[in-house]
C-alpha positions as CSV (number, residue, x, y, z in Angstrom):
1,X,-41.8,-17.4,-7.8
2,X,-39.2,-18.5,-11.0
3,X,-41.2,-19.2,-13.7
4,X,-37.2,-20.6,-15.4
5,X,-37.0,-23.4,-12.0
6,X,-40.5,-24.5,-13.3
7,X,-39.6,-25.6,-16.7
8,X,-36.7,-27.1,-15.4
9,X,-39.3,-29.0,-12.6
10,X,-41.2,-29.6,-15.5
11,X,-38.5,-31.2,-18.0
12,X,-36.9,-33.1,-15.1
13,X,-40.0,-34.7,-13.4
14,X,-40.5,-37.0,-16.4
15,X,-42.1,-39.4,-14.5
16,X,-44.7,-37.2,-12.9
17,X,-45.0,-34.7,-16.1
18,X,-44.7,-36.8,-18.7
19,X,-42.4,-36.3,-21.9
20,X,-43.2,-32.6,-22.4
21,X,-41.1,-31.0,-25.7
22,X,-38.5,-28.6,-24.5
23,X,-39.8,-25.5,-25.8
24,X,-42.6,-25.2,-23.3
25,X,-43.4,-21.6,-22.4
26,X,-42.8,-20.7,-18.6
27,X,-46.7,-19.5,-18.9
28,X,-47.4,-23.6,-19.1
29,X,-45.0,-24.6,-17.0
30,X,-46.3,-22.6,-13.9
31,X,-49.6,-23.9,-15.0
32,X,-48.2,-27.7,-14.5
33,X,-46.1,-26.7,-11.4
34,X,-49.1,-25.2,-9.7
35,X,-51.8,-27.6,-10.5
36,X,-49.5,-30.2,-9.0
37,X,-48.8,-28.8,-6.0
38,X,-52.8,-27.2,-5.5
39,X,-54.2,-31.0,-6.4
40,X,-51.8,-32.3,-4.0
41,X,-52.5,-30.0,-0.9
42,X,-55.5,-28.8,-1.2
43,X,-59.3,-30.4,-0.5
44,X,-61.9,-29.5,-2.9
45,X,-63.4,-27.1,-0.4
46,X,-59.8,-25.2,0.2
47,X,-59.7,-24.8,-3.7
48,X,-63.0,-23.6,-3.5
49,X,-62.1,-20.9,-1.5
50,X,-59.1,-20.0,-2.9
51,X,-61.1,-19.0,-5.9
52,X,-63.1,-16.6,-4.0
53,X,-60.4,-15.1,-2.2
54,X,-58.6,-14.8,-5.6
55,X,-61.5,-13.3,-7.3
56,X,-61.9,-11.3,-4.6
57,X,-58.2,-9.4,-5.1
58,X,-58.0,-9.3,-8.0
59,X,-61.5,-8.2,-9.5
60,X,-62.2,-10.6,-11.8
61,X,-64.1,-14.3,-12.0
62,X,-63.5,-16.5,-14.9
63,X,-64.9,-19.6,-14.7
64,X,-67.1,-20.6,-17.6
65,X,-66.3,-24.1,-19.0
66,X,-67.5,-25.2,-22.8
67,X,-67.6,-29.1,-22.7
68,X,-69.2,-31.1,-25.4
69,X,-69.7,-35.3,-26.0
70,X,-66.3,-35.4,-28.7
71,X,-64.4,-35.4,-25.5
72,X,-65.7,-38.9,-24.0
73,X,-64.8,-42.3,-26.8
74,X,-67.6,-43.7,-27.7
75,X,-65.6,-46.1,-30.1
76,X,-62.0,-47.0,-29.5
77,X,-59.4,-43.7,-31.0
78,X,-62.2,-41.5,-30.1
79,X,-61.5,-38.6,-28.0
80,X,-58.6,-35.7,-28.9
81,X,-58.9,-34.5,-25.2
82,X,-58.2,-38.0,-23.5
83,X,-55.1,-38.5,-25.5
84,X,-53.5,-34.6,-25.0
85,X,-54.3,-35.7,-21.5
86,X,-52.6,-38.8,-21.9
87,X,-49.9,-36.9,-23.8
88,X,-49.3,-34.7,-20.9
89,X,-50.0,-36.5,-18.0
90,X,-47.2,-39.2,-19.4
91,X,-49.7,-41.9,-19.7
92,X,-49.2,-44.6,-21.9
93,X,-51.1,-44.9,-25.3
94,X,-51.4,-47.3,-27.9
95,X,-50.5,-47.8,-31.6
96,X,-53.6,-45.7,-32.3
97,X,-52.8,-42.9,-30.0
98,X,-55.0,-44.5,-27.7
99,X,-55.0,-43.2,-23.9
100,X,-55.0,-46.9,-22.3
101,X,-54.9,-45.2,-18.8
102,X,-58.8,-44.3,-19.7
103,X,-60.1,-47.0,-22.0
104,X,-59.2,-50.3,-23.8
105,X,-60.1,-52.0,-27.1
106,X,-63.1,-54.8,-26.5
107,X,-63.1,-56.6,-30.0
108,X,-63.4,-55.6,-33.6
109,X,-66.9,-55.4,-34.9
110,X,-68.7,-54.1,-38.3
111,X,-66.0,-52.1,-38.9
112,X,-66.1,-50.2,-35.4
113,X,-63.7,-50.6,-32.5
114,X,-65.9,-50.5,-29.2
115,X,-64.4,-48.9,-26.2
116,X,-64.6,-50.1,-22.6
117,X,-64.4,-47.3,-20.0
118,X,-61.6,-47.8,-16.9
119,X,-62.4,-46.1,-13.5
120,X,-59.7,-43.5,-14.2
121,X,-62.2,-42.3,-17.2
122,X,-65.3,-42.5,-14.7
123,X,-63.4,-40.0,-12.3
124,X,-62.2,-37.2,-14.7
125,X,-63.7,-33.9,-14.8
126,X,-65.1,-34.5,-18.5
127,X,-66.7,-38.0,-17.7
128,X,-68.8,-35.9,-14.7
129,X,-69.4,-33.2,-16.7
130,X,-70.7,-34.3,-19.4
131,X,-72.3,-37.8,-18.0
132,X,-72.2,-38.3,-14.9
133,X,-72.5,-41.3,-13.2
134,X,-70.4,-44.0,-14.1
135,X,-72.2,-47.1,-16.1
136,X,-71.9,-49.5,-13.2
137,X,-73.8,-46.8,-11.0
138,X,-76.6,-46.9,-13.7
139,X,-77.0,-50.6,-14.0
140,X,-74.5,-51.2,-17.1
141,X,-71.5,-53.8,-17.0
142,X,-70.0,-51.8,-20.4
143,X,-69.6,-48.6,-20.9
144,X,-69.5,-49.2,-24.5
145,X,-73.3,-50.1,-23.9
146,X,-74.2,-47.2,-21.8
147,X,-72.9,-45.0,-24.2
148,X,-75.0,-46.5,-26.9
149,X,-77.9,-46.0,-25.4
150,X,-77.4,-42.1,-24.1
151,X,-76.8,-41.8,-28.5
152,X,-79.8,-43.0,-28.9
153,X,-82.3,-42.4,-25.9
154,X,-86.4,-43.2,-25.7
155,X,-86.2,-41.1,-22.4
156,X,-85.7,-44.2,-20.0
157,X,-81.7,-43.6,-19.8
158,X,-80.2,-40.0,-19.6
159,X,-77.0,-38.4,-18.6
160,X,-76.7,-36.5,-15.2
161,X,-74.0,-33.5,-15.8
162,X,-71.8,-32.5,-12.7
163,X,-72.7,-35.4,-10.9
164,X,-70.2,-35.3,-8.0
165,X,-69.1,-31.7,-8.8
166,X,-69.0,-29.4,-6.4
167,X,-69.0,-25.2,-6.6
168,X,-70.3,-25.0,-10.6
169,X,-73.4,-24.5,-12.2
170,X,-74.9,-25.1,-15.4
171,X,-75.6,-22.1,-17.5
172,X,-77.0,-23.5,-20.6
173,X,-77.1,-27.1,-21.9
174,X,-77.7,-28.1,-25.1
175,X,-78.6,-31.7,-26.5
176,X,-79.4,-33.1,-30.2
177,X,-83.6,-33.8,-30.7
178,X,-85.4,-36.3,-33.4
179,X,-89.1,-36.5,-34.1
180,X,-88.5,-39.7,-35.1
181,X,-88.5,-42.8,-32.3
182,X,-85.3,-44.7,-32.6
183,X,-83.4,-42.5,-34.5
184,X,-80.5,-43.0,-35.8
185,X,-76.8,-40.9,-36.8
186,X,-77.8,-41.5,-40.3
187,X,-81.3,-40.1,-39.7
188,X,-82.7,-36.5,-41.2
189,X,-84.6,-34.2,-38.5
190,X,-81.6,-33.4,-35.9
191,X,-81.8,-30.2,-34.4
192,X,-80.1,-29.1,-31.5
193,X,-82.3,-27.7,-28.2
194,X,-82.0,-26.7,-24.8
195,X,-82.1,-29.8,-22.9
196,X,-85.5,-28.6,-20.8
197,X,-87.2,-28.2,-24.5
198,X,-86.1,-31.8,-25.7
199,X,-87.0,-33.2,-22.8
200,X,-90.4,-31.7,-22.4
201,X,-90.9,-32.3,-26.5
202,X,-90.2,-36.3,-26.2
203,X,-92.7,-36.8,-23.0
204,X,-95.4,-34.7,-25.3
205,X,-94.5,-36.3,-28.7
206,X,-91.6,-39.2,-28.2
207,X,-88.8,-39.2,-30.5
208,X,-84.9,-39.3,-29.3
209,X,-82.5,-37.5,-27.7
210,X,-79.0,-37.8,-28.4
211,X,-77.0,-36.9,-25.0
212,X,-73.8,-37.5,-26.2
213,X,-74.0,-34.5,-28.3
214,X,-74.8,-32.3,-25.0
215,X,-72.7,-29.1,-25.4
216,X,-72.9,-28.0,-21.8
217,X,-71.6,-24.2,-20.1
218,X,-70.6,-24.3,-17.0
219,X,-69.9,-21.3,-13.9
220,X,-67.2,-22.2,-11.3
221,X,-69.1,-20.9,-8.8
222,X,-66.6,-21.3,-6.4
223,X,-67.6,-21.6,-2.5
224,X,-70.3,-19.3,-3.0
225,X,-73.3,-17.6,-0.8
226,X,-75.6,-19.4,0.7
227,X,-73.3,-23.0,0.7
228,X,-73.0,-24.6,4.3
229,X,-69.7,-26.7,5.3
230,X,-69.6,-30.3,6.9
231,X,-66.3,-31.7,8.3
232,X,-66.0,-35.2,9.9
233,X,-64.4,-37.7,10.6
234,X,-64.1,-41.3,9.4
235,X,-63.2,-43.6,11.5
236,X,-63.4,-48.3,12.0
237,X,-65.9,-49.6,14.3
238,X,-62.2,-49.7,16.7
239,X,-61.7,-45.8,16.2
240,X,-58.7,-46.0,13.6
241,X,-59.0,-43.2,10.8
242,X,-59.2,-44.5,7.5
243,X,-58.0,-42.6,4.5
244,X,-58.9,-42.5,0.6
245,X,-63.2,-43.3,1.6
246,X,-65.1,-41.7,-1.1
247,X,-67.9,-39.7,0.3
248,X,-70.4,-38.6,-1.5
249,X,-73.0,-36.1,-0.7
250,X,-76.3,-36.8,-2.8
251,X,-79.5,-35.1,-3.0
252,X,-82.8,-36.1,-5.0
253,X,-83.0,-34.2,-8.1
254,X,-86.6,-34.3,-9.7
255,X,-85.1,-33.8,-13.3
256,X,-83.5,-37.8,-12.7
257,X,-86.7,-38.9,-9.9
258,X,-83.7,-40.4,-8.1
259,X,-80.7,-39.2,-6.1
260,X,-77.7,-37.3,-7.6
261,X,-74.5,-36.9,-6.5
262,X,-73.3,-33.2,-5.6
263,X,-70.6,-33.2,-4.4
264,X,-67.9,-35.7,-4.0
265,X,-64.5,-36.1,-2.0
266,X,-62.0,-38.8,-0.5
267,X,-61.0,-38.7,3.7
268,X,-57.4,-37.7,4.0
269,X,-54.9,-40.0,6.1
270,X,-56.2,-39.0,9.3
271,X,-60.4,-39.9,8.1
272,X,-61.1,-36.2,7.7
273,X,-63.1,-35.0,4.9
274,X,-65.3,-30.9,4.4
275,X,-68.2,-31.0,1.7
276,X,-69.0,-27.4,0.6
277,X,-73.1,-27.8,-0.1
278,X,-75.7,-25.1,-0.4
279,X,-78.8,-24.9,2.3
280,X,-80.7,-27.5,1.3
281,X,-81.4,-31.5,2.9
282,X,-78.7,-34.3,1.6
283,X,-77.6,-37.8,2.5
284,X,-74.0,-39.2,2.7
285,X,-73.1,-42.3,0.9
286,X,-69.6,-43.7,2.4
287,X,-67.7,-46.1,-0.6
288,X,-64.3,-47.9,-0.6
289,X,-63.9,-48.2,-4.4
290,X,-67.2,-49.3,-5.6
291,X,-67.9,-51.2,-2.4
292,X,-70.6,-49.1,-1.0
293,X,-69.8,-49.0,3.8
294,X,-72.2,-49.5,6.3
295,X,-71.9,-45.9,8.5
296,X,-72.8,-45.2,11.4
297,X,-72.8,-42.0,13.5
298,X,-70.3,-41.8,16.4
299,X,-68.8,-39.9,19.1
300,X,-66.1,-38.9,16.9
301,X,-67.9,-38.5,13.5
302,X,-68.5,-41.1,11.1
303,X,-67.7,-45.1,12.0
304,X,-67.3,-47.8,9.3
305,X,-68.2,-51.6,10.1
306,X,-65.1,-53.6,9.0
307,X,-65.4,-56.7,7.0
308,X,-64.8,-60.2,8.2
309,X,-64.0,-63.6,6.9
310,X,-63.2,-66.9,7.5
311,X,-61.5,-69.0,4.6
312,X,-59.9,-72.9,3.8
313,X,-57.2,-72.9,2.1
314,X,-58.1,-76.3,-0.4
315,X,-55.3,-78.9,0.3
316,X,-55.1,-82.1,-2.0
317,X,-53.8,-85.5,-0.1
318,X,-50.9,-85.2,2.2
319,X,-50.4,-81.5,1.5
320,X,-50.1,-79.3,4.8
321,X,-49.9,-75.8,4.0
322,X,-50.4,-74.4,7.2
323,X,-46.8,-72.8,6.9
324,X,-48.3,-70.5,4.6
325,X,-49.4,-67.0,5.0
326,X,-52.2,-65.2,3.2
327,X,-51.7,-61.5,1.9
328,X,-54.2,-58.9,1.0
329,X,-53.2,-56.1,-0.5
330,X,-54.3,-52.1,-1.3
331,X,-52.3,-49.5,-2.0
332,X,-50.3,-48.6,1.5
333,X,-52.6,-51.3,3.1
334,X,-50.9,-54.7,3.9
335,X,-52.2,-57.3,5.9
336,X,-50.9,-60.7,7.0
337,X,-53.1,-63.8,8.1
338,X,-51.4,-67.7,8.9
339,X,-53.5,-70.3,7.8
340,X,-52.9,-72.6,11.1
341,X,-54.5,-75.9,10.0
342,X,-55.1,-74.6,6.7
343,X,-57.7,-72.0,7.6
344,X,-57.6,-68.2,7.6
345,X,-59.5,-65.9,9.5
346,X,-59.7,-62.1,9.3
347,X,-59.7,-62.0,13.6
348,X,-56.0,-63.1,13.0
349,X,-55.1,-60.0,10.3
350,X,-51.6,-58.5,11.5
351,X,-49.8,-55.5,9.8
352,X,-45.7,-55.3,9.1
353,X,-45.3,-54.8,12.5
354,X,-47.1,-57.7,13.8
355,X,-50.0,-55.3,15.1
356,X,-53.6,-56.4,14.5
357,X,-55.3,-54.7,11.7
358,X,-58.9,-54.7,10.4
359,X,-60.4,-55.4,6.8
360,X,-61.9,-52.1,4.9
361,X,-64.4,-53.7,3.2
362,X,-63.5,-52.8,-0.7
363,X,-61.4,-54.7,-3.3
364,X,-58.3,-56.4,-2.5
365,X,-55.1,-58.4,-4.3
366,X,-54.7,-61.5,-2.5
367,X,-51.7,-63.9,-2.9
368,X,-51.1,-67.2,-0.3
369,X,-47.2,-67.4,0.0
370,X,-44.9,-70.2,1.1
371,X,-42.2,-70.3,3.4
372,X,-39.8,-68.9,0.9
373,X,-42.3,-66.0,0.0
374,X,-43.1,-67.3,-3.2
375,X,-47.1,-66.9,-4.3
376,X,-48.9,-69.9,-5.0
377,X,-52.0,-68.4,-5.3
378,X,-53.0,-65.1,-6.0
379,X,-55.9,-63.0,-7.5
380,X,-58.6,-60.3,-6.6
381,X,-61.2,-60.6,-3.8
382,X,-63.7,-58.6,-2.8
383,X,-65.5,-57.7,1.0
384,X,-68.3,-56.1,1.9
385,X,-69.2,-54.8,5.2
386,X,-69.8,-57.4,7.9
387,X,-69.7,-61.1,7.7
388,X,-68.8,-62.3,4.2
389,X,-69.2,-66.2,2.2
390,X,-66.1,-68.3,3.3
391,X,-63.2,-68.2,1.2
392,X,-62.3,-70.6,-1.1
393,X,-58.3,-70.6,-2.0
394,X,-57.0,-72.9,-4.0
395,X,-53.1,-73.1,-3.9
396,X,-51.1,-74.0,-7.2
397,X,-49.4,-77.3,-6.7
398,X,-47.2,-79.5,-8.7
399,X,-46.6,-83.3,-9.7
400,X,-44.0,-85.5,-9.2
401,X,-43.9,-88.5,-11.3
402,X,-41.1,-91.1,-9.9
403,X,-40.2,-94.1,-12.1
404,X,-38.8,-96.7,-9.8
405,X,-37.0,-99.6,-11.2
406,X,-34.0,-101.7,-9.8
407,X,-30.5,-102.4,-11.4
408,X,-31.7,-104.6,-14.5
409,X,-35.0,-102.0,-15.0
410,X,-37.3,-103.9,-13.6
411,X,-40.4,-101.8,-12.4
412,X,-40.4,-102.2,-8.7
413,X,-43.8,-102.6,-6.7
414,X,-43.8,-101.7,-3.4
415,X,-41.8,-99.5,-1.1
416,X,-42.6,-95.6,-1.1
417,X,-41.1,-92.4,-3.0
418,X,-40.8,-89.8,-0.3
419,X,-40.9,-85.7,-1.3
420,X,-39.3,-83.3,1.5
421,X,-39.5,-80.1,1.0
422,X,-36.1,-78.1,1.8
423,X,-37.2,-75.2,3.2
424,X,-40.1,-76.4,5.7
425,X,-38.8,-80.0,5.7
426,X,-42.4,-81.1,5.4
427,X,-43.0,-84.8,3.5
428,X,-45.3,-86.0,1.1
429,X,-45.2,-89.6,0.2
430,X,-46.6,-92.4,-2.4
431,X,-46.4,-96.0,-2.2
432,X,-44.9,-97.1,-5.5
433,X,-47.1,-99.5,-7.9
434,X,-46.1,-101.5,-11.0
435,X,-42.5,-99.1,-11.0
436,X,-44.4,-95.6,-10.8
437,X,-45.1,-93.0,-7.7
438,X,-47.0,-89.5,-8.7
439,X,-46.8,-87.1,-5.8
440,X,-48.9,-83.8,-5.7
441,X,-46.7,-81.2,-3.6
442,X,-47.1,-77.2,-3.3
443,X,-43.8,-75.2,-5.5
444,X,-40.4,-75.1,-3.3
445,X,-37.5,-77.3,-3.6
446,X,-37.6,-80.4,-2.9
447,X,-35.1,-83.7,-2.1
448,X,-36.8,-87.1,-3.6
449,X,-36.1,-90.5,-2.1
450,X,-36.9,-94.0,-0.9
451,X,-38.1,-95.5,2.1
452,X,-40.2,-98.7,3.1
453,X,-37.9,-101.3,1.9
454,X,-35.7,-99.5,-0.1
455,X,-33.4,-97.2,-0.9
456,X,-31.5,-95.1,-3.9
457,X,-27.8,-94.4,-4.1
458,X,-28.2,-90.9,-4.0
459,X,-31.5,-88.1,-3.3
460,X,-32.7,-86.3,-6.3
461,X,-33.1,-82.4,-5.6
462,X,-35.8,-80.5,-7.8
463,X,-37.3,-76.9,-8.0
464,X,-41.1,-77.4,-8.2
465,X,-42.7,-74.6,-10.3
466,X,-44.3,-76.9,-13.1
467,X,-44.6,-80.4,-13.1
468,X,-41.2,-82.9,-13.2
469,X,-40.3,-86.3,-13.9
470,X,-37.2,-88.4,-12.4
471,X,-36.1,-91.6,-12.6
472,X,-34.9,-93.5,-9.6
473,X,-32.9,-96.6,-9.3
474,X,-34.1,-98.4,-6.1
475,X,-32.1,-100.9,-4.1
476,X,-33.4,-103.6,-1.4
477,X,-32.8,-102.7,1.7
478,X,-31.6,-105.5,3.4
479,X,-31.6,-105.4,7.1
480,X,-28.7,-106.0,9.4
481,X,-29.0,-108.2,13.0
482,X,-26.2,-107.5,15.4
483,X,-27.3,-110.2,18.3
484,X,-24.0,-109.2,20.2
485,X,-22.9,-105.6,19.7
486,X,-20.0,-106.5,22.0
487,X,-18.6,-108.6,20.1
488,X,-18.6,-106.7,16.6
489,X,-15.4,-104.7,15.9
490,X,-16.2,-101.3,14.7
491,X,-14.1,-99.1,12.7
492,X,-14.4,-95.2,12.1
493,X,-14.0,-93.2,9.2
494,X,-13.7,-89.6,8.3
């Protein structure tokens, strides 16, 4: 209602804002304010009909949208749009102006700085308008790639605007046409089309199409006539909601011969999701990330099989971590599984509270800590529904190399250096031979001595988190007989 407690909102909020200049108009700042808070509260279907009800007062629908290919980088700087995104949005940018947040440097060549794509560039408004799917979804590992080949297409790769948005329509779309089969930038003969006419003039006569320069129109539609709505819930295979599931509501588009996606939406923290569609026959495709869920229907709506796992945890010779726990990790997700005797089992997944929890298939951090809480392993890892390969973990561990000698430093053979840690007070030994003992024990702190026929004047105490060295002065042990304790005076000290 105060357009004045906006800016300040606004100049305040740098973290969520960004570093906007001072002089922003209250116009803008409203427009930051409310974008926030409608992105925040309100599904895509709500928004939807907001618009209409909007419209409706006030007499008026705007919502034509001009988007054309300068907006997506095709090579690394590219893209004025990403970077006043990144400008507002507060994201961080390189030396070149760079929005890292969207895309990163792969490696100089010929005088051209490829760009790879990020998820957060697959999921923006101008990525779907303008492409579509993202390049893993079209069988490319590099966007860089993918993009080559839409600037330069025979027909057998082309771009699928709005993929996966819902409530607009296109109202013209124009792409760059060449007689000439595997044309190039540099080549003569570019004209620009509607899409239907390049199309229909490169399956008549060949040539290439250049779907990055697509300049597309689009109509927010809004909710619309004629559009149905589906609600449901998503739930595990033991009836527990689960929250951020992509769903995504495809239907086969005879432009592509394959399915596209029309509309697109994430479950809320209770598993609900709405899809606004129009009359027509779809399929639902369920995905935690890019993992793509098994679904099922069920009494309640929509139920997810959870992913399970058995792994070792790779111990080297006398190493026991069975103390340890492994973590996996996404977003507000947290689950904790002991590796009793070294393996670890997702039947055996706890939460904070010491509740059992079950594994979303999708993409994970992992770390396997020690007693003190200190990773000695970590990483990504990846599940998909149902039973998945056994995990491997390999623990980071550490040497010590004992040199053993006696008074005169003489190498001593025989006898054995013994490691314990402080924390778990778990020992791992090594006989000495020819005056040397190399002892392969997991980071913690450790107390280093002799046993087996000898001993050292004092224990050496080391912090393990790369490999140490210490040099031991050993001493005989020489064993005492008492044949008559009786008779042997005693005398306390201290």
């Amino acid at each position: 209602d105060d357009p004045c407690s906006a800016t300040e909102e606004v100049l305040s909020a740098t973290s969520v804002y960004g570093n906007i200049n001072s002089d922003i108009t209250e116009e803008n700042a409203v427009y930051f304010v409310t974008t926030k808070l409608i992105t925040e509260n309100m599904s895509t279907v709500a928004i939807m009909y907001a618009y209409d009800e909007v419209c409706a007062i006030s007499g008026e629908r705007i919502g034509l949208y001009l988007v054309d290919g300068s907006m997506v980088p095709l090579a690394y700087g590219d893209g004025d749009s990403l970077s006043t995104m990144a400008y507002f949005a507060g994201y961080s940018t390189d030396s070149y102006g760079a929005a890292t947040q969207f895309y990163s440097l792969i490696t100089y060549y010929s005088n051209y700085y490829p760009a790879m794509g990020t998820d957060a560039l697959y999921d923006t408004f101008m990525w779907k308008a303008l492409i579509g799917p993202s390049p893993e979804e079209m069988g490319y590992s590099s966007s860089f790639n993918y993009l080559y080949d839409l600037a330069s297409s025979n027909g057998t790769v082309k771009t699928m605007p709005g993929y996966g948005l819902a409530g607009y329509d296109i109202e013209g779309w124009y792409v760059k046409y060449n007689a000439k089969a595997g044309a190039t930038s540099e080549d003569d003969g570019w004209v620009y089309l509607t899409h239907d006419e390049a199309v229909s003039n490169q399956s008549k006569n060949g040539g290439t199409i250049n779907y990055l320069s697509s300049i597309i129109l689009y109509n927010y539609v809004g909710a619309g006539y004629g559009f149905n709505t589906y609600s449901s819930t998503v739930t595990n295979e033991h009836g527990e909601p689960l929250k951020g599931i992509t769903v995504q509501i495809r239907s086969f588009d005879s432009n592509y011969e394959s399915t596209t996606v029309y509309s697109e939406t994430k479950t809320d923290a209770n598993g609900n999701f709405t899809v606004r569609v129009p009359t027509g026959d779809y399929m639902a495709i369920f995905k935690n990330g890019n993992v793509t869920l098994n679904a099922s229907a069920s009494l309640t709506g929509v139920e997810i099989e959870s992913a399970k796992f058995l792994g070792k945890v790779l111990v080297g010779d006398n190493i026991d971590f069975s103390s340890y726990k492994y973590v996996l990790e996404d977003g507000d997700f947290k689950a904790y599984i002991d590796s009793a005797l070294g393996v670890v089992s997702s039947e055996n997944a706890v939460g904070k509270d010491g509740e059992p929890v079950y594994i979303t298939p999708g993409q994970y951090s992992y770390s396997l800590i020690d007693a003190t809480g200190a990773a000695v392993s970590s990483g990504t890892v990846t599940f998909y529904p149902g039973q998945n390969d056994a995990l491997m973990l390999s623990p980071k561990t550490y040497t010590i190399t004992a040199t053993v000698t006696d008074y005169f430093g003489n190498n001593i053979d025989g006898g054995t250096v013994i490691a314990t840690n402080s924390d778990t007070y778990i020992e791992y030994s090594m006989p000495i031979e020819d005056g040397k003992a190399v002892i392969t024990v997991p980071s913690g702190s450790y107390t280093v001595a002799l046993a087996d026929g000898y001993v050292c004047a004092s224990t050496t105490s080391l912090i393990l988190n790369t490999n140490r060295t210490v040099s031991i002065t050993a001493y005989e042990a020489i064993p005492v007989v008492i044949n008559n304790p009786a008779d042997v005076p005693l005398t306390a000290y201290g």
